[in-house]
N, C-alpha and C positions, 0 to 999 in steps of 0.2 A: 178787725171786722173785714171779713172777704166778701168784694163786690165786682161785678162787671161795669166796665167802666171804657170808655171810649175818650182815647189823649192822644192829644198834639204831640209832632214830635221838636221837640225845642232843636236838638242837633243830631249829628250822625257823622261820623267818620271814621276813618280808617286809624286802627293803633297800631299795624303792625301786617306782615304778610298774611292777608286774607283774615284778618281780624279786626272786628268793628266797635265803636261805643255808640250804644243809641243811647240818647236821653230824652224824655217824656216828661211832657209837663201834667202833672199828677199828685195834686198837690193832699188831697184827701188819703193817698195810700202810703205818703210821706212819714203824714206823723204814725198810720198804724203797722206799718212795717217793723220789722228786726230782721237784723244779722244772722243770716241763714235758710231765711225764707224764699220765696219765688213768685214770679207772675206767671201765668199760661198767656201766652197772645197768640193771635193770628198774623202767619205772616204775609197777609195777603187781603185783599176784598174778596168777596163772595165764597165760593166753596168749594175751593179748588185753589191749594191743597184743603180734605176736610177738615183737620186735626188743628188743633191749636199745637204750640212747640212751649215746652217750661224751660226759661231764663231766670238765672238766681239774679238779682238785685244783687247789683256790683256795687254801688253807692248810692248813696242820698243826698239832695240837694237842698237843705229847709230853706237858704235864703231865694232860690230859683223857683221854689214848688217842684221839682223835679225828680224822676230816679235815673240811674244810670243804668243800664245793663250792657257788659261782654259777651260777644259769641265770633264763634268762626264759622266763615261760609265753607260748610263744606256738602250741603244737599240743594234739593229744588226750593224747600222751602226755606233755608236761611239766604239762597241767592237771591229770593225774590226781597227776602227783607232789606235785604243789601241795598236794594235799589230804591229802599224810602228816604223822603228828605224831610228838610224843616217845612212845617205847614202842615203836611200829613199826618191823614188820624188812623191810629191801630188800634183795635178791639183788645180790653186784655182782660184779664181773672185774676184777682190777687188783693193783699197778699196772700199767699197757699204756705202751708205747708209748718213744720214746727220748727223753731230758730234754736240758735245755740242758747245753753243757760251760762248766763254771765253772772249768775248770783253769788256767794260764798264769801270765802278768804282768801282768793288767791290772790295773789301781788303780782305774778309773771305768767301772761299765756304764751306758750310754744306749737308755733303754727308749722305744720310741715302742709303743704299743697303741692301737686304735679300736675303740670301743664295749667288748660284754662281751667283747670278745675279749681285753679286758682281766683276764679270770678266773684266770689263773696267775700276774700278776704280783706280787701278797702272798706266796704262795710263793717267788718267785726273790729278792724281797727280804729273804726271812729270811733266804734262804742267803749272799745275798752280804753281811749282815752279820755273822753268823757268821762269816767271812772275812776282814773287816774293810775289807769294800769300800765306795765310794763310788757311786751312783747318782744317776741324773738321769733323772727319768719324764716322756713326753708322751704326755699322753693326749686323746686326741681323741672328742667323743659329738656327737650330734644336738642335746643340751639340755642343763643342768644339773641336769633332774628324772633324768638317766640316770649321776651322779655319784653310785655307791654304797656304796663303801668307802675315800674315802680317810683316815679312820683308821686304816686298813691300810696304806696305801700309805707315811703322814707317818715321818717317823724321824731321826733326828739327822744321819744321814750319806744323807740322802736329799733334792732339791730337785724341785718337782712344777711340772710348767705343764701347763695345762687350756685345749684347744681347744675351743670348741663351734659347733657349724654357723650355730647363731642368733643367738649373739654375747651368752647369756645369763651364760657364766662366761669368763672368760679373754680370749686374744687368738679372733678373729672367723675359724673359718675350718677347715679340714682336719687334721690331726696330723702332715700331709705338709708344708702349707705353713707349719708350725709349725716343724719340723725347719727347712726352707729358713730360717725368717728365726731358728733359732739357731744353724745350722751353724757359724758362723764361731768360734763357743765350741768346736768340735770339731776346727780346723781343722788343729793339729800331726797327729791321730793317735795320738799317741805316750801310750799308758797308758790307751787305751779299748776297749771292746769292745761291739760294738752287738746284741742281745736283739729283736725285734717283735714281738707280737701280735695277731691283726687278721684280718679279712676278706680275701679275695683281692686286689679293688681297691684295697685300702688296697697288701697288699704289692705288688703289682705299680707302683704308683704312688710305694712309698718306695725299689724296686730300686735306682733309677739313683742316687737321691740317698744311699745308704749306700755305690753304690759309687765316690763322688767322695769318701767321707770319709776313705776312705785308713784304714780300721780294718775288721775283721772283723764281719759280719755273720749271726747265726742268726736263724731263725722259725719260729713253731710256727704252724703249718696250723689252719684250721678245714674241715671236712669230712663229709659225709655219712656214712656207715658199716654193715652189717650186721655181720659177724662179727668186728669189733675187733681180729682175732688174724693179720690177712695171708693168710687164705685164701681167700675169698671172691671178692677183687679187685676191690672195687667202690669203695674209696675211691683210684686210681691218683693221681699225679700226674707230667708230664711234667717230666723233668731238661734241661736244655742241651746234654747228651749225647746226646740222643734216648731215651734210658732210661725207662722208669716205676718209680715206684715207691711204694708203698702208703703212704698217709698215719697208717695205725694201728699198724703195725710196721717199717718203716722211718722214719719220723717218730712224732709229729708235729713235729717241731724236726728241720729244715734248714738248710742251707748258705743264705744269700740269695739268694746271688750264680751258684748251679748251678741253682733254679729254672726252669724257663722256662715266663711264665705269654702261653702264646699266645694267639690269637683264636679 
């Protein structure tokens, strides 16, 4: 159930160059949240800036009442967020948006995320172990200064590999060509279900190669947005169909493979 709702901020800090973790004590949007959804807030009092900004729900906290959300300062309005502390209350909207489907038979998700787009993936990994699923994360960043959570990520039934552009952590390279050189670990199909995270380029660039994997494919969009709620229309995105449709209320978690990210 999506509501406005006005929460404390329990903490706020710094994870990394110019990267933050806010958490909010929110305990009503706790239980009705999933793995892949988002809040709209404001990052600021009054109306200025006017917009609210959409942050994916980086985790949940049941025993704290709280959510987490990742972002990077990199405008007027996440600087000003920057600058909130514990005690302060932020306006927000949520939960928004349609989550990943964890339902089926799979036994193994394969998560490819690039950069912070990596911000829902501690979420999706609670749930699938709650489930008692098996996961396999690649993640791909610019650097190893941009590796910010993975003690969130680590987990017993969880295996992680780390791409970096400069060749600072992991193998040297894309999260695409990372995929490509461990595809062939995926290569039955048979008990996987593939999750992304990521930039357009990224997903447009891992389409083709999820869809040789012979397993299903979701993604969650990242995208501009004014009114969060589908009315607006300014966050569209073109389906294969020819269709549009709204990144805040019909997504942000799509199909991969009905995408169609044209030129």
């Amino acid at each position: 159930m999506t509501a406005s709702m006005t929460c404390k901020v329990a903490a706020h800090g710094q994870a990394g160059p110019g990267i933050f973790i806010l958490e909010l004590k929110a305990a009503a949007l706790v239980s009705a949240a999933g793995p892949g959804q988002f809040v709209h807030l404001k990052t600021a009092d009054g109306i200025d800036p006017l917009w609210r900004r959409p942050f994916s729900i980086h985790r949940v906290n049941r025993r704290r009442g709280t959510i987490l959300l990742s972002y990077r300062r990199i405008g007027r309005g996440t600087s000003l967020l920057a600058r909130r502390t514990a005690g302060d209350t932020i306006d927000l909207l949520g939960p928004l948006g349609r989550p990943f489907d964890l339902e089926g038979g799979f036994t193994t998700a394969v998560i490819a995320a690039g950069g912070l787009g990596a911000a829902p993936v501690p979420f999706l990994l609670d749930a699938l172990r709650r489930k008692g699923r098996k996961a396999v994360v690649l993640w791909g960043v610019r650097s190893k200064t941009e590796l910010y959570c993975l003690d969130a990520l680590r987990g017993r039934y969880t295996s992680i590999h780390i791409a970096t552009e400069d060749g600072t952590e992991g193998f040297r390279g894309r999260v695409t060509d990372l995929f490509g050189r461990l595809a062939s670990e995926f290569a039955s199909g048979s008990g996987f279900r593939g999750f992304a995270c990521g930039p357009m380029p990224m997903l447009k660039a891992l389409q083709p190669l999820a869809a040789a994997s012979g397993f299903p494919w979701q993604a969650s969009l990242e995208e501009r947005m004014a009114c969060g709620v589908g009315v607006c229309q300014g966050c569209v995105v073109r389906m294969k169909n020819r269709q549009y449709r709204t990144v805040c209320a019909d997504g942000p978690v799509f199909d991969l493979a009905e995408l169609d990210f044209h030129d």
